[in-house]
N, C-alpha and C positions, 0 to 999 in steps of 0.2 A: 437598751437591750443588753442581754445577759446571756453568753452562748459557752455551756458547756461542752467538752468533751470527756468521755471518759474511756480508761484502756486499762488492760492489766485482766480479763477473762481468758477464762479457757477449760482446757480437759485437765484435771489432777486426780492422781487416785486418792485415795481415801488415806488418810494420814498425812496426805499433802500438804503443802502453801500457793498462798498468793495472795500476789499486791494488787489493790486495784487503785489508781487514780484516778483522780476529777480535777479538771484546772477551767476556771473558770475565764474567760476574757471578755471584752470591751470597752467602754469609755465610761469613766468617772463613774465608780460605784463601788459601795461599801460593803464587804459580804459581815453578815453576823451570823448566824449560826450554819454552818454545813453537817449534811447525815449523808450518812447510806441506806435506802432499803432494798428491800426485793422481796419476790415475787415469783413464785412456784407455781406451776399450771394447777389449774382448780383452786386456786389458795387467793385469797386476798394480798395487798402489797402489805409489809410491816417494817420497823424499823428495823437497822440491826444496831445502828451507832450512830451519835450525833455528837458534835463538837460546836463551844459555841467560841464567841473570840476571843474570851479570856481564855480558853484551854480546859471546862467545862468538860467531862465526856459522861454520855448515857450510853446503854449498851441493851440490847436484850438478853435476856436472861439466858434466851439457849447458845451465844454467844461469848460469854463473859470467859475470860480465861484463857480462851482462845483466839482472840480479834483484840484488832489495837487500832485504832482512830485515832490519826492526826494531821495537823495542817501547817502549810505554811503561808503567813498572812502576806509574805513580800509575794511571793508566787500567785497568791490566790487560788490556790491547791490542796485538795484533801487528799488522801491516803485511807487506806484500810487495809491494814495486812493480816491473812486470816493465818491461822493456824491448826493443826489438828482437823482436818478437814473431814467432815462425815457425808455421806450421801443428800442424808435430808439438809446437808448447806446448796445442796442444785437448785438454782433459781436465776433468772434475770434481775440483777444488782442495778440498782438504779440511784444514781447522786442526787439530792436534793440542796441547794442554798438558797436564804432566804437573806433578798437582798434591799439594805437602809431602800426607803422610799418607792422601792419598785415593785417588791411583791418575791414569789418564791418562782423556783425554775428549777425543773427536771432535767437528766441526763436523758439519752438515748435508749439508755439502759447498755448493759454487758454481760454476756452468759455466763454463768459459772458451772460445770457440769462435773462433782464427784466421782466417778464411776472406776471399776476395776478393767 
C-alpha cells in the first residue's frame, strides 16, 4: 500500500503563487509517473501536469508557462509550483502516482481558491 499526502493549498489572489506537494510513503515501491489534476465544481477532474521518472513533463495547455512540475525520486515527492494565478485555476488539486506493480493512487485532494 501507497499513502499519499498532499499540502501547499489555500486562499491566493489572483496573480498569486503556490506550491503544492505530494510525498508519497510505504514499503518497497517504485513510483513511475506522478501528475497533478483537479477538479472545479460542476467540472470534470483534468490533468494539469504529469512527470514521469526520467523527468518527462506534460502540462495542459491552460497551464503551460505558468506551472512547473517536479519531483524528487529520493523523497518520493512531487511538486507543482503554480504561477500567475487566475480565478478559473480554483479547484480541488489532486496528486495522482502510478506505482511499478500496484496500480495508481490518489491524494486526498487540496483546495486552491483564486479570489480577490
Amino acid at each position: 500500500q501507497v499513502q499519499l499526502v498532499e499540502s501547499g493549498g489555500g486562499l491566493v489572489q489572483p496573480g498569486g503563487s503556490l506550491r503544492l506537494s505530494c510525498a508519497a510513503s510505504g514499503s518497497r515501491f517504485t513510483i513511475n509517473r506522478m501528475g497533478w489534476y483537479r477538479q472545479a465544481p460542476g467540472k470534470q477532474r483534468e490533468l494539469v501536469a504529469a512527470i514521469d521518472k526520467g523527468g518527462s513533463t506534460d502540462y495542459a495547455d491552460s497551464v503551460k508557462g505558468r506551472c512547473t512540475i517536479s519531483r524528487d525520486n529520493a523523497e518520493n515527492t512531487v511538486y507543482l509550483e503554480m504561477n500567475s494565478l487566475k480565478p478559473e485555476d480554483t479547484a480541488v488539486y489532486y496528486c495522482k502516482v502510478d506505482v511499478l506493480y500496484l496500480g495508481t493512487y490518489w491524494g486526498q485532494g487540496t483546495q486552491v481558491t483564486v479570489s480577490s
